[in-house]
N, C-alpha and C positions, 0 to 999 in steps of 0.2 A: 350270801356274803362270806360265812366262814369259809366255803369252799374255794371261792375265789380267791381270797386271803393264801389256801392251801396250797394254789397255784404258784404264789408269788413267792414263799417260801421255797419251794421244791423248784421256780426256778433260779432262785438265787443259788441252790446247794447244787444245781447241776450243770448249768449256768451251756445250757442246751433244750431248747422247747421239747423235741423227741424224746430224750433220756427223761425230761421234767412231766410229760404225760405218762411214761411208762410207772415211774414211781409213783403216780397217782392213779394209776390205774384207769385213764381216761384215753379216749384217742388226739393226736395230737393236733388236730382240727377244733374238739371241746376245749380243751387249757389253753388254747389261743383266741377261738370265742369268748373263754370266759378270762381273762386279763382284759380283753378288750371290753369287756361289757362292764370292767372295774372302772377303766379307765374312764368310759362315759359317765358313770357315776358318780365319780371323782369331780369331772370337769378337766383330767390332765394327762399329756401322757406319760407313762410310768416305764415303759422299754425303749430302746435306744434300737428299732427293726433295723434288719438288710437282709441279707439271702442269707445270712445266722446272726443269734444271739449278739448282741452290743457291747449288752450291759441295760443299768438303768438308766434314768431320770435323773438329778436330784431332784424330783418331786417323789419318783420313784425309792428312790434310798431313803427315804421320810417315809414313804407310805410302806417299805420292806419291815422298817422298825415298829413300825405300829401293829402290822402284820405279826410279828414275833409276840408282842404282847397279846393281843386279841386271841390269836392262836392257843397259847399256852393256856388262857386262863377260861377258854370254852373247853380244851382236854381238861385242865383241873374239874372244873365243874363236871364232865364227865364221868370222870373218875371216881368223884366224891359220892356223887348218885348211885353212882352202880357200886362202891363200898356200903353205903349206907342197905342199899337190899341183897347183897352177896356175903360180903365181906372185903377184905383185901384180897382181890386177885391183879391177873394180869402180868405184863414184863416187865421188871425193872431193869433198865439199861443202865452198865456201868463202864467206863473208863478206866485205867488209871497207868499213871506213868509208870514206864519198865519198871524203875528200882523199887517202885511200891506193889509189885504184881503179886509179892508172898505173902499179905496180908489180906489181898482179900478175902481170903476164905475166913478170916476172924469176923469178917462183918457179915456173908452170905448166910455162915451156918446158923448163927443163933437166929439171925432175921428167917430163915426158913422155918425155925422150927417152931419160931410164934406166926408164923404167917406159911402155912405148908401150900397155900393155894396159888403163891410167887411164884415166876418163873423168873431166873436171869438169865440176862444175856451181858460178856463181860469184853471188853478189849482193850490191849494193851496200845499206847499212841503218846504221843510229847505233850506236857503240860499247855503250849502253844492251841495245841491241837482240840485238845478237853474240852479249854472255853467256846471255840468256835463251833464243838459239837452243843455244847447246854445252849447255846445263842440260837442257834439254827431249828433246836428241840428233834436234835436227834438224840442225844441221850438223858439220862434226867440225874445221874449226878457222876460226880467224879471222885479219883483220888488224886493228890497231885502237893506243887510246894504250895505253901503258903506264905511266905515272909521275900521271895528274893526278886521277882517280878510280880506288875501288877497283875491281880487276878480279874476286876471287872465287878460287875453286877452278881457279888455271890454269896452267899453266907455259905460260912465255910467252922468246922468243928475241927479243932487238931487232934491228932490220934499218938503222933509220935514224932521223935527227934531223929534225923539219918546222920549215922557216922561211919567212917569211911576205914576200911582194912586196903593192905594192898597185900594182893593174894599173886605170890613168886615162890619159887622153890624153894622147898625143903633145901638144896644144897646151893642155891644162889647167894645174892653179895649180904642181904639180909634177911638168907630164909631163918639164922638162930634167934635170932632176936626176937625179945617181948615185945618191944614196942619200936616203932620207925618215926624222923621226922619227915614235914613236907620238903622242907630241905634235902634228905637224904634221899629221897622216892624223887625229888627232881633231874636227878641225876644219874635212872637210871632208863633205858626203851624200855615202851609200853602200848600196852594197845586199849585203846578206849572207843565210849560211843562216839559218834558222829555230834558235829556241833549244832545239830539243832534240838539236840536233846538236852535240857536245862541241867539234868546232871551232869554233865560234858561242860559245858559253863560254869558251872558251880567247880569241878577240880582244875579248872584252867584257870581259873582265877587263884587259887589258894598257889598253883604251881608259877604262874605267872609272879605273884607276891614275894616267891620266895627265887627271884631270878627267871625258874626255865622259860627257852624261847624254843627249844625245838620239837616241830612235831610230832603222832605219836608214828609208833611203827605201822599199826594197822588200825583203822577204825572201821565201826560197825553200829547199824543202830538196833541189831540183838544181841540180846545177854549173854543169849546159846550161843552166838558165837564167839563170843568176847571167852566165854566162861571153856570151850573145847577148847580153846588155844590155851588157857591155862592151864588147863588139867594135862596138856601134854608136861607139862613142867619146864618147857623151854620160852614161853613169854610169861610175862607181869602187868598184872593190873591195877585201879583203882576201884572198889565195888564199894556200895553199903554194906554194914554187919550184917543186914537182915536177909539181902541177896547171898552175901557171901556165907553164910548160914542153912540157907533153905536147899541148896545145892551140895551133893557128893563131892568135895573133894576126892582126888587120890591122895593116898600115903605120900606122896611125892613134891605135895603142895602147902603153904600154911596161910592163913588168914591174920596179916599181924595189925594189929592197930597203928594207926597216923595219927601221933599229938606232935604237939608243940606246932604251931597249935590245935588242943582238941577241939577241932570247931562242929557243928553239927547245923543242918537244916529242920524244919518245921515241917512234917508232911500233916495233911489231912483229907477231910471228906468234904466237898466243896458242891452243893445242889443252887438251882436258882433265887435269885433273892426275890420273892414273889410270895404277896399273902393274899389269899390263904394257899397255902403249898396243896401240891397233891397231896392226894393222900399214900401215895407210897415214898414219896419225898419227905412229908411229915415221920413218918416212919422208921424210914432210913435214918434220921437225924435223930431218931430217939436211942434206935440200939447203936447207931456212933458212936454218943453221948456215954450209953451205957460200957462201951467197951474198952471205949479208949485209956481207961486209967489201966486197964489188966494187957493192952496191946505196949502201952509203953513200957509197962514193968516189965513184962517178956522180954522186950528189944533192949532196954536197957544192961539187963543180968549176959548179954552177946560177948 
Protein backbone atom coordinates (compact mmCIF):
# COMPACT_ATOMS: atom_id res chain seq x y z
CA UNK A 1 0.00 0.00 0.00
CA UNK A 2 2.82 2.49 0.95
CA UNK A 3 4.24 2.01 -2.23
CA UNK A 4 1.22 2.61 -4.09
CA UNK A 5 0.59 5.63 -2.05
CA UNK A 6 4.50 6.44 -3.58
CA UNK A 7 3.12 6.17 -6.86
CA UNK A 8 0.48 8.68 -6.37
CA UNK A 9 2.73 11.09 -4.91
CA UNK A 10 5.50 11.09 -7.66
CA UNK A 11 2.51 11.24 -9.98
CA UNK A 12 1.09 14.30 -8.72
CA UNK A 13 4.83 15.95 -8.69
CA UNK A 14 5.44 14.89 -12.22
CA UNK A 15 2.25 14.90 -13.40
CA UNK A 16 3.52 12.32 -16.37
CA UNK A 17 3.36 8.42 -15.75
CA UNK A 18 6.90 7.95 -17.62
CA UNK A 19 8.83 10.70 -15.72
CA UNK A 20 6.50 9.43 -12.28
CA UNK A 21 8.13 5.63 -12.92
CA UNK A 22 11.47 6.87 -13.57
CA UNK A 23 11.67 8.81 -10.14
CA UNK A 24 10.43 5.72 -8.57
CA UNK A 25 12.62 3.76 -10.03
CA UNK A 26 10.02 1.38 -11.36
CA UNK A 27 9.05 0.49 -14.99
CA UNK A 28 6.29 2.46 -16.28
CA UNK A 29 4.01 -0.49 -16.92
CA UNK A 30 4.51 -1.47 -12.64
CA UNK A 31 3.37 2.48 -11.39
CA UNK A 32 0.47 1.95 -13.78
CA UNK A 33 -0.28 -1.58 -12.51
CA UNK A 34 0.07 -0.49 -9.24
CA UNK A 35 -2.37 3.04 -9.21
CA UNK A 36 -4.66 0.73 -10.75
CA UNK A 37 -4.59 -1.97 -8.24
CA UNK A 38 -5.19 1.24 -5.71
CA UNK A 39 -7.75 2.08 -7.31
CA UNK A 40 -9.51 -1.39 -7.05
CA UNK A 41 -9.05 -1.26 -3.65
CA UNK A 42 -10.44 1.84 -3.17
CA UNK A 43 -13.66 1.05 -5.12
CA UNK A 44 -12.79 4.42 -7.23
CA UNK A 45 -11.07 5.82 -9.85
CA UNK A 46 -8.28 8.13 -8.90
CA UNK A 47 -6.80 9.31 -12.64
CA UNK A 48 -8.42 11.18 -15.02
CA UNK A 49 -6.52 8.36 -18.35
CA UNK A 50 -6.17 9.26 -22.23
CA UNK A 51 -3.05 8.91 -24.32
CA UNK A 52 -1.30 11.25 -21.21
CA UNK A 53 -1.82 12.16 -17.85
CA UNK A 54 -5.35 14.17 -17.03
CA UNK A 55 -5.06 14.85 -13.91
CA UNK A 56 -7.00 13.35 -10.95
CA UNK A 57 -10.23 12.45 -9.61
CA UNK A 58 -11.88 14.40 -7.05
CA UNK A 59 -11.83 11.13 -5.42
CA UNK A 60 -8.32 11.07 -6.54
CA UNK A 61 -7.27 14.72 -4.85
CA UNK A 62 -8.95 13.26 -1.52
CA UNK A 63 -7.09 10.08 -1.72
CA UNK A 64 -3.40 12.39 -3.05
CA UNK A 65 -3.99 14.19 0.54
CA UNK A 66 -4.17 11.28 2.39
CA UNK A 67 -1.38 9.94 0.44
CA UNK A 68 0.88 12.97 1.71
CA UNK A 69 -0.11 12.08 5.22
CA UNK A 70 0.34 8.20 5.14
CA UNK A 71 3.51 8.74 3.30
CA UNK A 72 5.38 11.25 5.64
CA UNK A 73 4.44 9.55 8.68
CA UNK A 74 5.66 5.66 7.48
CA UNK A 75 9.33 7.87 6.42
CA UNK A 76 8.97 9.42 10.04
CA UNK A 77 8.66 6.05 11.46
CA UNK A 78 11.45 5.06 9.38
CA UNK A 79 13.53 7.50 10.33
CA UNK A 80 13.04 7.35 13.98
CA UNK A 81 13.98 3.49 13.86
CA UNK A 82 16.98 3.62 12.20
CA UNK A 83 18.02 6.81 14.62
CA UNK A 84 17.22 4.94 17.38
CA UNK A 85 20.10 2.07 16.30
CA UNK A 86 22.40 4.36 14.23
CA UNK A 87 21.99 7.66 15.42
CA UNK A 88 21.03 10.76 13.42
CA UNK A 89 22.04 10.20 9.90
CA UNK A 90 20.76 10.50 6.45
CA UNK A 91 19.83 14.03 4.12
CA UNK A 92 18.40 16.71 5.35
CA UNK A 93 16.68 18.70 2.70
CA UNK A 94 16.58 22.51 2.87
CA UNK A 95 14.89 25.28 0.96
CA UNK A 96 15.03 28.69 1.39
CA UNK A 97 14.04 31.98 -0.11
CA UNK A 98 16.87 34.14 -2.04
CA UNK A 99 17.13 36.82 0.61
CA UNK A 100 17.49 34.36 3.26
CA UNK A 101 20.34 32.18 1.39
CA UNK A 102 23.26 33.96 3.88
CA UNK A 103 22.04 32.34 6.88
CA UNK A 104 21.98 29.18 6.22
CA UNK A 105 25.02 28.26 7.05
CA UNK A 106 24.14 29.67 10.75
CA UNK A 107 21.94 26.69 10.96
CA UNK A 108 23.91 23.74 9.01
CA UNK A 109 27.22 24.38 10.92
CA UNK A 110 26.43 23.82 14.38
CA UNK A 111 23.62 21.19 13.31
CA UNK A 112 26.75 19.34 11.80
CA UNK A 113 28.75 19.41 14.41
CA UNK A 114 26.34 17.81 16.87
CA UNK A 115 25.05 15.52 14.32
CA UNK A 116 28.48 14.89 11.92
CA UNK A 117 26.61 11.79 10.28
CA UNK A 118 24.09 14.59 8.25
CA UNK A 119 24.21 15.23 5.05
CA UNK A 120 22.50 18.40 3.42
CA UNK A 121 21.35 19.05 0.48
CA UNK A 122 20.29 22.85 0.13
CA UNK A 123 18.15 25.07 -2.58
CA UNK A 124 17.45 28.34 -3.12
CA UNK A 125 13.39 28.73 -4.75
CA UNK A 126 10.23 31.48 -3.77
CA UNK A 127 8.57 31.02 -0.53
CA UNK A 128 5.34 29.92 -3.03
CA UNK A 129 7.52 27.37 -3.84
CA UNK A 130 8.94 25.98 -0.27
CA UNK A 131 5.33 25.06 0.84
CA UNK A 132 4.56 22.94 -2.23
CA UNK A 133 7.98 21.18 -1.83
CA UNK A 134 7.26 20.34 2.39
CA UNK A 135 3.43 19.21 0.84
CA UNK A 136 4.69 17.04 -1.88
CA UNK A 137 7.71 15.66 0.81
CA UNK A 138 10.19 16.57 -1.29
CA UNK A 139 12.02 18.64 1.07
CA UNK A 140 11.71 18.55 4.97
CA UNK A 141 12.07 22.05 5.87
CA UNK A 142 12.34 25.47 4.92
CA UNK A 143 13.51 29.05 5.25
CA UNK A 144 11.24 31.59 4.26
CA UNK A 145 8.61 34.78 5.38
CA UNK A 146 6.42 34.10 8.02
CA UNK A 147 3.85 36.91 8.77
CA UNK A 148 3.05 38.30 5.09
CA UNK A 149 1.31 35.34 3.20
CA UNK A 150 -0.31 32.39 4.32
CA UNK A 151 2.05 29.69 5.05
CA UNK A 152 -0.22 26.44 5.44
CA UNK A 153 0.23 23.32 7.59
CA UNK A 154 3.48 24.49 9.29
CA UNK A 155 5.22 25.11 12.43
CA UNK A 156 7.35 27.54 11.87
CA UNK A 157 10.38 29.20 14.52
CA UNK A 158 11.37 32.85 13.56
CA UNK A 159 15.04 33.36 13.32
CA UNK A 160 15.07 37.11 12.21
CA UNK A 161 13.63 40.42 11.22
CA UNK A 162 14.60 41.57 7.15
CA UNK A 163 15.35 45.14 6.52
CA UNK A 164 15.98 46.66 3.52
CA UNK A 165 19.26 49.07 2.13
CA UNK A 166 19.18 50.34 -1.35
CA UNK A 167 22.64 49.69 -2.60
CA UNK A 168 23.50 52.88 -5.56
CA UNK A 169 26.48 54.59 -5.96
CA UNK A 170 28.87 55.97 -4.05
CA UNK A 171 28.51 59.01 -6.54
CA UNK A 172 24.66 58.76 -7.29
CA UNK A 173 21.55 61.04 -6.37
CA UNK A 174 21.85 59.43 -2.78
CA UNK A 175 25.09 57.51 -2.58
CA UNK A 176 26.16 60.30 0.56
CA UNK A 177 23.53 59.77 2.68
CA UNK A 178 23.04 57.89 6.09
CA UNK A 179 19.86 57.02 5.58
CA UNK A 180 17.11 57.12 2.48
CA UNK A 181 13.32 57.35 2.54
CA UNK A 182 10.80 54.91 0.68
CA UNK A 183 9.69 58.02 -0.83
CA UNK A 184 13.02 59.13 -1.97
CA UNK A 185 14.26 55.31 -3.47
CA UNK A 186 10.66 55.68 -5.26
CA UNK A 187 11.75 57.97 -7.50
CA UNK A 188 14.69 56.78 -8.58
CA UNK A 189 15.36 53.19 -11.80
CA UNK A 190 15.92 50.25 -10.40
CA UNK A 191 16.34 46.85 -10.96
CA UNK A 192 14.73 44.08 -8.79
CA UNK A 193 13.55 40.37 -8.48
CA UNK A 194 10.80 39.27 -10.53
CA UNK A 195 7.30 39.27 -9.10
CA UNK A 196 6.90 35.96 -8.05
CA UNK A 197 9.42 36.30 -5.59
CA UNK A 198 7.60 37.59 -2.22
CA UNK A 199 10.35 39.88 -1.65
CA UNK A 200 9.54 41.70 -4.92
CA UNK A 201 6.04 42.03 -3.46
CA UNK A 202 6.96 42.98 -0.23
CA UNK A 203 9.16 46.27 -1.88
CA UNK A 204 6.20 46.86 -4.37
CA UNK A 205 4.05 47.42 -1.82
CA UNK A 206 6.07 49.77 0.51
CA UNK A 207 6.89 51.68 -3.18
CA UNK A 208 3.47 51.42 -4.22
CA UNK A 209 2.46 53.15 -0.61
CA UNK A 210 4.49 55.80 -1.22
CA UNK A 211 3.13 56.66 -4.91
CA UNK A 212 5.55 54.75 -7.36
CA UNK A 213 3.81 53.13 -10.44
CA UNK A 214 6.53 52.67 -12.79
CA UNK A 215 8.35 49.65 -13.46
CA UNK A 216 11.62 48.42 -12.61
CA UNK A 217 14.47 48.73 -15.27
CA UNK A 218 15.59 45.18 -15.14
CA UNK A 219 14.17 42.29 -13.12
CA UNK A 220 15.66 39.04 -12.24
CA UNK A 221 14.90 36.13 -10.14
CA UNK A 222 18.88 36.02 -9.08
CA UNK A 223 20.55 37.99 -6.71
CA UNK A 224 23.83 37.43 -8.67
CA UNK A 225 22.30 39.09 -11.01
CA UNK A 226 20.63 41.79 -9.60
CA UNK A 227 23.88 42.24 -7.27
CA UNK A 228 26.57 42.31 -10.89
CA UNK A 229 24.43 45.14 -12.20
CA UNK A 230 25.15 47.03 -8.95
CA UNK A 231 28.48 46.47 -8.36
CA UNK A 232 28.95 48.04 -11.85
CA UNK A 233 27.97 51.34 -10.04
CA UNK A 234 25.64 52.38 -12.86
CA UNK A 235 22.07 50.62 -11.40
CA UNK A 236 20.39 50.78 -7.88
CA UNK A 237 18.74 48.33 -5.98
CA UNK A 238 16.39 47.22 -3.12
CA UNK A 239 18.20 44.15 -1.07
CA UNK A 240 18.11 42.92 2.70
CA UNK A 241 20.91 44.15 5.23
CA UNK A 242 21.91 40.51 5.40
CA UNK A 243 22.19 39.91 1.41
CA UNK A 244 23.50 43.35 1.12
CA UNK A 245 26.14 42.38 3.63
CA UNK A 246 27.22 38.75 2.78
CA UNK A 247 28.30 40.25 -0.63
CA UNK A 248 31.71 42.26 -1.83
CA UNK A 249 30.59 45.35 -2.63
CA UNK A 250 33.00 47.56 -4.76
CA UNK A 251 34.55 50.82 -3.42
CA UNK A 252 32.13 52.46 -5.86
CA UNK A 253 28.90 51.31 -4.15
CA UNK A 254 27.04 51.85 -0.61
CA UNK A 255 24.40 50.02 1.18
CA UNK A 256 22.29 52.90 2.82
CA UNK A 257 19.39 52.15 4.93
CA UNK A 258 15.23 52.74 3.94
CA UNK A 259 13.21 54.33 6.91
CA UNK A 260 10.52 56.22 7.28
CA UNK A 261 9.24 53.84 7.21
CA UNK A 262 11.74 51.42 9.08
CA UNK A 263 9.63 48.56 8.24
CA UNK A 264 11.03 44.93 8.46
CA UNK A 265 9.66 41.37 7.75
CA UNK A 266 9.64 37.99 9.94
CA UNK A 267 11.99 35.43 8.26
CA UNK A 268 12.10 31.94 9.67
CA UNK A 269 12.61 27.99 9.67
CA UNK A 270 9.27 26.53 8.71
CA UNK A 271 9.16 22.14 8.84
CA UNK A 272 5.85 20.13 8.75
CA UNK A 273 3.18 20.39 11.26
CA UNK A 274 3.28 16.70 11.99
CA UNK A 275 3.72 14.67 15.39
CA UNK A 276 5.67 13.04 16.16
CA UNK A 277 8.33 14.93 13.66
CA UNK A 278 11.12 13.06 12.13
CA UNK A 279 13.69 12.86 13.76
CA UNK A 280 16.00 15.24 11.88
CA UNK A 281 13.03 17.74 11.62
CA UNK A 282 12.81 17.45 15.57
CA UNK A 283 16.37 18.40 15.36
CA UNK A 284 16.46 21.05 13.17
CA UNK A 285 13.80 22.74 15.26
CA UNK A 286 16.06 22.44 18.18
CA UNK A 287 19.34 24.07 17.07
CA UNK A 288 16.76 26.88 15.24
CA UNK A 289 15.42 27.41 18.55
CA UNK A 290 18.99 27.54 19.83
CA UNK A 291 20.36 29.92 17.20
CA UNK A 292 17.97 32.20 16.44
CA UNK A 293 18.55 34.79 19.45
CA UNK A 294 22.45 35.04 18.22
CA UNK A 295 21.17 35.10 14.20
CA UNK A 296 19.12 38.07 15.11
CA UNK A 297 21.56 39.93 17.14
CA UNK A 298 24.07 39.62 14.26
CA UNK A 299 21.53 40.85 11.57
CA UNK A 300 20.46 43.47 13.77
CA UNK A 301 24.02 45.31 14.62
CA UNK A 302 23.83 45.50 9.88
Amino acid sequence: MIERLEFILALARERHFGRAAQVCHVSQQTLSAGVKQLEERLGVMLVQRGSRFQGFTPEGERVLEWARRIVADARAMRDEVASLRRGLAGTLRLAAIPTATPIVAALTTPFRTRHPEVRFSVQSTTSGEIGRLIADLEIDAGITYLENEPLGRLTAVPLYRERYRLLTAVDGVFGARETVTWEEVARIPLCLLTPDMQNRRIIDRHLTSVGRSSPPLLESNSMIVLLTHVRTAKWASIMPAVLADSFRLSDRVRAVPIVEPDVSHLIGLVVPEREPMTPLCAALIVEARASAAGIAQDIAIL
